[in-house]
C-alpha positions in Angstrom: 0.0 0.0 0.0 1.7 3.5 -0.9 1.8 6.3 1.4 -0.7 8.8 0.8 -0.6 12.4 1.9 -1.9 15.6 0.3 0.2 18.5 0.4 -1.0 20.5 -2.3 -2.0 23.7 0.0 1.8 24.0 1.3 3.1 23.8 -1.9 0.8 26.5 -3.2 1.9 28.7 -0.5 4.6 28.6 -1.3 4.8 29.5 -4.4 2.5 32.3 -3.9 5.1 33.9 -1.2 8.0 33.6 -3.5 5.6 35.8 -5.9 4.9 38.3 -3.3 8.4 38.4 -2.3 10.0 38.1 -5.7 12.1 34.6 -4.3 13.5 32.4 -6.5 12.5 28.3 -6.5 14.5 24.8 -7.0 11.9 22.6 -7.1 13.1 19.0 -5.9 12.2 15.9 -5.1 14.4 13.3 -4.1 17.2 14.5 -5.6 18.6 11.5 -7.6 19.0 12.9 -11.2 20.6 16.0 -10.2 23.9 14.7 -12.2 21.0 15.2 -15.4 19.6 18.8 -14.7 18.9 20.4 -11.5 18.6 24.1 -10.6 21.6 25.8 -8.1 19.1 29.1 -7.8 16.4 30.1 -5.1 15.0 28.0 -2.2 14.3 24.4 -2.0 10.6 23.7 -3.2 10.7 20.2 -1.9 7.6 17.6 -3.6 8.6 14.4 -1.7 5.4 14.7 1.1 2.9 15.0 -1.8 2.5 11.8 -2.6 0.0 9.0 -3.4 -2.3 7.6 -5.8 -5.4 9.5 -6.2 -7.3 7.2 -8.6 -6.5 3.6 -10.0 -8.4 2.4 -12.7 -7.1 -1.2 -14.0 -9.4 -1.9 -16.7 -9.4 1.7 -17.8 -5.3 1.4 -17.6 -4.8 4.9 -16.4 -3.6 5.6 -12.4 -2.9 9.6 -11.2 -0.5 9.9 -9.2 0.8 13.2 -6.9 4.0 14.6 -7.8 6.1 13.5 -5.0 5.0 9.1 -5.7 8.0 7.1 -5.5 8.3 5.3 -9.1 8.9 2.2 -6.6 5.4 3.0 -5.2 3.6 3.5 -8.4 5.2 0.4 -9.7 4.3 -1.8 -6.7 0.5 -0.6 -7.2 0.8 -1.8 -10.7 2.3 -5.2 -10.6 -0.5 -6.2 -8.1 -2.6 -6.3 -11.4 -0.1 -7.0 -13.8 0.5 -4.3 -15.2 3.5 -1.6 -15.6 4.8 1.8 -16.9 5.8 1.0 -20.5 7.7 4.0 -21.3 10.0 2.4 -18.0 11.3 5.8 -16.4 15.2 5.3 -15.0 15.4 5.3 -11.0 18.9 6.5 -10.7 20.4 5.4 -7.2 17.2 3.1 -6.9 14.9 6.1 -6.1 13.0 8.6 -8.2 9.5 10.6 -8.1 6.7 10.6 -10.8 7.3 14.6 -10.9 11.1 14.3 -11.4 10.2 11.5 -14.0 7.7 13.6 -16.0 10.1 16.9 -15.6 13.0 15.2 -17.0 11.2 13.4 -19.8 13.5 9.8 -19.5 12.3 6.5 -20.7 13.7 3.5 -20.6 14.8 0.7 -23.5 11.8 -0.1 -24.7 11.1 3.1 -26.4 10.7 2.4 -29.7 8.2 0.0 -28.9 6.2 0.9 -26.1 6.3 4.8 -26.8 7.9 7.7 -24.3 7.1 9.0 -21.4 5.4 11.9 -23.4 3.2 9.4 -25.2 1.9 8.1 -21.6 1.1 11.6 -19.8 -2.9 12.2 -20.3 -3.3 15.1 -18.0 -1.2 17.1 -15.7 -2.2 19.9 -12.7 0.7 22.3 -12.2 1.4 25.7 -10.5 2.4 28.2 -12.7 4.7 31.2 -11.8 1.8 33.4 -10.8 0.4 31.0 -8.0 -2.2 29.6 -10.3 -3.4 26.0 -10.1 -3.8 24.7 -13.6 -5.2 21.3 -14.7 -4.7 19.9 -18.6 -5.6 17.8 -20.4 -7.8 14.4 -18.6 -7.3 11.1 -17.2 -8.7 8.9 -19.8 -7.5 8.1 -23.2 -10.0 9.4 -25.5 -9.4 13.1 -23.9 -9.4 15.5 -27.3 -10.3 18.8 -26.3 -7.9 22.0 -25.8 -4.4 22.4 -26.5 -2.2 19.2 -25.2 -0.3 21.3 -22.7 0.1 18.3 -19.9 2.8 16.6 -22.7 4.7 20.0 -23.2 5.6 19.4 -19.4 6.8 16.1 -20.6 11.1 17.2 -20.4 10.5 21.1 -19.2 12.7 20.5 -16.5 10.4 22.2 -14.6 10.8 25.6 -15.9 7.0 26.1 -16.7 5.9 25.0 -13.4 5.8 22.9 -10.2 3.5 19.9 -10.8 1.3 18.6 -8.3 -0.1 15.4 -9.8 -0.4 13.6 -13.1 -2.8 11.0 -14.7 -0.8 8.2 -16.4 -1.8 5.6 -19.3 -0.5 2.6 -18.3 0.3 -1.3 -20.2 -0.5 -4.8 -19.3 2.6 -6.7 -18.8 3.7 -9.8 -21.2 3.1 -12.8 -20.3 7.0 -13.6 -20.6 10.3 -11.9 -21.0 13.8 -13.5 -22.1 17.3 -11.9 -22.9 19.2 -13.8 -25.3 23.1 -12.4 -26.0 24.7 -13.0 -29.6 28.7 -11.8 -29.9 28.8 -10.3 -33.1 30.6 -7.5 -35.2 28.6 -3.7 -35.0 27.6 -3.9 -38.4 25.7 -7.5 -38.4 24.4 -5.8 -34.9 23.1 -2.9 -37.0 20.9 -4.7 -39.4 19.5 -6.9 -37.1 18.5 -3.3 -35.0 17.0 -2.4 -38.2 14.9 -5.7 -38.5 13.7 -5.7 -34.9 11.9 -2.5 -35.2 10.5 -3.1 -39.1 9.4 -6.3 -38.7 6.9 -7.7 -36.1 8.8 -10.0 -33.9 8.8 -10.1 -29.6 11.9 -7.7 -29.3 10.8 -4.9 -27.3 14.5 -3.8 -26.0 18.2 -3.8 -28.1 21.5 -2.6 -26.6 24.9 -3.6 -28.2 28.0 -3.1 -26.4 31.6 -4.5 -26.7 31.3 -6.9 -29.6 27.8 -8.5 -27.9 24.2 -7.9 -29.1 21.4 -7.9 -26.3 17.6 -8.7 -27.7 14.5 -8.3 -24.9 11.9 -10.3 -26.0 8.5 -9.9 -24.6 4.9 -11.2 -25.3 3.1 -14.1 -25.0 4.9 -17.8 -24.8 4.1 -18.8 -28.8 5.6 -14.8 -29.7 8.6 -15.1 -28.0 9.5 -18.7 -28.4 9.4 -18.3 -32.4 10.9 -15.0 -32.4 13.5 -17.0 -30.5 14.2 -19.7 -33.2 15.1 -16.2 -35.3 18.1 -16.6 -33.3 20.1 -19.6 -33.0 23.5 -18.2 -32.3 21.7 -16.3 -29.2 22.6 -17.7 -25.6 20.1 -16.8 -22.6 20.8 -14.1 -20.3 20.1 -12.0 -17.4 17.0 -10.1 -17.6 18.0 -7.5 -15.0 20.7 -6.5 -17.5 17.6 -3.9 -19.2 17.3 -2.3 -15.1 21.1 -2.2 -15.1 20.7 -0.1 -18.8 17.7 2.0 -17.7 19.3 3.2 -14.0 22.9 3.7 -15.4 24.4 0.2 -13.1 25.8 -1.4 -15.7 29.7 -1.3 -15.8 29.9 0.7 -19.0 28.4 3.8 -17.1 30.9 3.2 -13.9 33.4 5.5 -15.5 34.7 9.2 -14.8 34.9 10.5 -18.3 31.8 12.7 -19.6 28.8 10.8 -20.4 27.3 12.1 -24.0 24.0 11.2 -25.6 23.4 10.9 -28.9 19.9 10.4 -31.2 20.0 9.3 -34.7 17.8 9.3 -37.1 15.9 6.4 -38.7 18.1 4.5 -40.1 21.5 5.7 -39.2 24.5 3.7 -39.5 26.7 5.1 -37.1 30.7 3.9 -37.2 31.3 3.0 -33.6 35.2 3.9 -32.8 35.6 1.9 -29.8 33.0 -0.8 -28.8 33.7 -0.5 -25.0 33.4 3.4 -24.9 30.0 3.3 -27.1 26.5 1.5 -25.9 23.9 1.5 -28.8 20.4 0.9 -27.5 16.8 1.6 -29.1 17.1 -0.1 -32.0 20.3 1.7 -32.7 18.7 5.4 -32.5 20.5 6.3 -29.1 24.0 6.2 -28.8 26.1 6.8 -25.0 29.5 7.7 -25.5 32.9 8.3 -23.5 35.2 11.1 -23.5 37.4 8.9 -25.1 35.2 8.8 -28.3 32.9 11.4 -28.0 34.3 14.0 -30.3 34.9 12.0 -32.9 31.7 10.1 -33.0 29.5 13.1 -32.7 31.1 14.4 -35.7 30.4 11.3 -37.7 26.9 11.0 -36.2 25.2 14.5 -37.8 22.5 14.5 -35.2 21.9 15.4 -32.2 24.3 15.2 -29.2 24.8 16.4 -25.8 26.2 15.8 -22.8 24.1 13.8 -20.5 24.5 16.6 -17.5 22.3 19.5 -18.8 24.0 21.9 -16.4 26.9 21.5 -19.0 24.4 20.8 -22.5 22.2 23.9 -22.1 22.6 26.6 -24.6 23.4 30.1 -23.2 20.4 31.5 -24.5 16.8 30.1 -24.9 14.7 29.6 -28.2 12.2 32.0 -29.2 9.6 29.1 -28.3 11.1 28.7 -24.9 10.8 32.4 -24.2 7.5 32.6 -25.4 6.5 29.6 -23.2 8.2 31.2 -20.3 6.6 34.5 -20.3 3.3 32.6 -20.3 3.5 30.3 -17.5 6.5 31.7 -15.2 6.8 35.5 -16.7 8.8 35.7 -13.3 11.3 33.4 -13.7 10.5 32.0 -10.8 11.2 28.2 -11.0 14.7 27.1 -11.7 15.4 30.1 -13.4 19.3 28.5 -14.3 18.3 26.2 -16.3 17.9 26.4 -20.3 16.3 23.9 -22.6 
């Protein structure tokens, strides 16, 4: 059972006295992706005592949540009907809030299967940077009317507003899930990326990293048992190793040098310069990279890169839309006014 406490008011007030005394606010929760973006200005606007589910609906798939849920939590609820959050947010350090989640706009390796964390927000209440409560959007999935504001808060960092709560779409979980490993070159790992997202198979997760190709496949027992066959050189492996991708614990992210993110586009065939310094995931459209082989690699990619720490990635100045967006909701700058999309 999760915790369940309404803190809304405080929160409010809070904001409304940093309007009437022209204060600057970090919002946080429990801290644990501040290596990915967090604000150094203005008080602490802690979320993590606003927290709970406020309605569960299992054969409408969609839960809302308060800002401050543990994922944990909101996962726990879930299973106990078997079901999950397919866009799999990361829980860096094994912790995480549905507000952090939704403000950073991460997802995990299925991706390119199950859809992003955007794709899964139906509705969103915030509290915009004059003290206003706002509610968009709804919290079921046939929800049409107005302009789809909850999703723009899908990776604002929080520069819009503080959320409150958020109504989620959620997936029944497959029946079964295997890893299978196949040591190969990066090329033959490249079409076979290519195959598992253009032709209907169980692989719902790819990651390639030093000279071994990792397939996830998920579905029903007859699914992934033929898609299975597809791949007789494949031997079984850990399923924990797609946690250890999501939450940054496995060994090729326990290194000092820069961590750098890169997105291809659809069909990309990137030249990886070193196979230990570079993990492929998402059917080959995101690319973590090293120091070591960062510049190079970037250069060869043409897309977009950044550094994983947005403190460092953030342009000095904002886009015209990001202004625009910002005059709107915090005309104030009154929410992690250091950071920059």
């Amino acid at each position: 059972m999760t915790r369940s406490f309404d803190d809304a008011q405080r929160l409010i007030d809070s904001v409304n006295y940093a309007v009437a005394h022209t204060k600057q606010l970090s919002i946080l929760g429990q801290g644990t992706k501040a290596h990915y973006a967090r604000s150094t200005q203005g008080d602490a606007l802690q979320t993590r005592d606003h927290v709970g589910v406020i309605e569960y609906r299992p054969d409408e798939l969609t839960i809302s949540v308060r800002a401050g849920t543990p994922l944990t939590e909101i996962k726990n609820v879930l299973n106990e009907h078997d079901q999950m959050l397919a866009c799999d947010p990361p829980e860096f350090l094994g912790g995480g809030t549905i507000g952090g989640a939704v403000a950073c706009g991460l997802s995990g390796p299925g991706r390119p299967w199950y859809g992003n964390l955007r794709d899964a927000v139906l509705g969103i209440e915030i509290v915009n940077g004059l003290g206003e409560c706002l509610r968009f959007g709804g919290s079921v999935m046939k929800n049409v009317a107005g302009f789809d504001v909850s999703r723009l808060m899908v990776g604002s960092l929080g520069i819009f507003g503080l959320i409150l709560s958020v109504n989620l779409r959620v997936h029944p979980k497959p029946e079964l899930e295997r890893t299978i490993k196949i040591d190969l070159q990066w090329d033959d790992a490249w079409r076979i990326h290519g195959d598992a997202i253009s032709k209907p198979s169980a692989v719902s997760a790819t990651c390639y990293w030093s000279g071994s190709l990792y397939l996830r496949l998920s579905g029903n027992r007859a699914s992934v048992d033929e898609t299975r066959m597809s791949y007789p050189d494949g031997a079984e492996f850990e399923n924990e190793l797609w946690k250890s991708v999501r939450d940054h614990d496995h060994p090729f992210f326990h290194r000092r040098e820069k961590l750098r993110r890169t997105w291809l586009g659809r069909g990309a065939h990137p030249e990886l310069t070193d196979a230990r310094n570079q993990l492929v995931e998402w059917a080959g459209a995101q690319v973590w990279s090293h120091s070591a082989s960062t510049d190079s690699f970037a250069a060869d990619a043409n897309d977009a890169s950044e550094p994983f720490d947005r403190r460092s990635a953030n342009p000095e100045t904002e886009s015209k839309y990001v202004k625009r967006l910002r005059r709107a909701f915090d005309p104030h700058l009154l929410f992690n006014s250091d950071l920059r999309l």
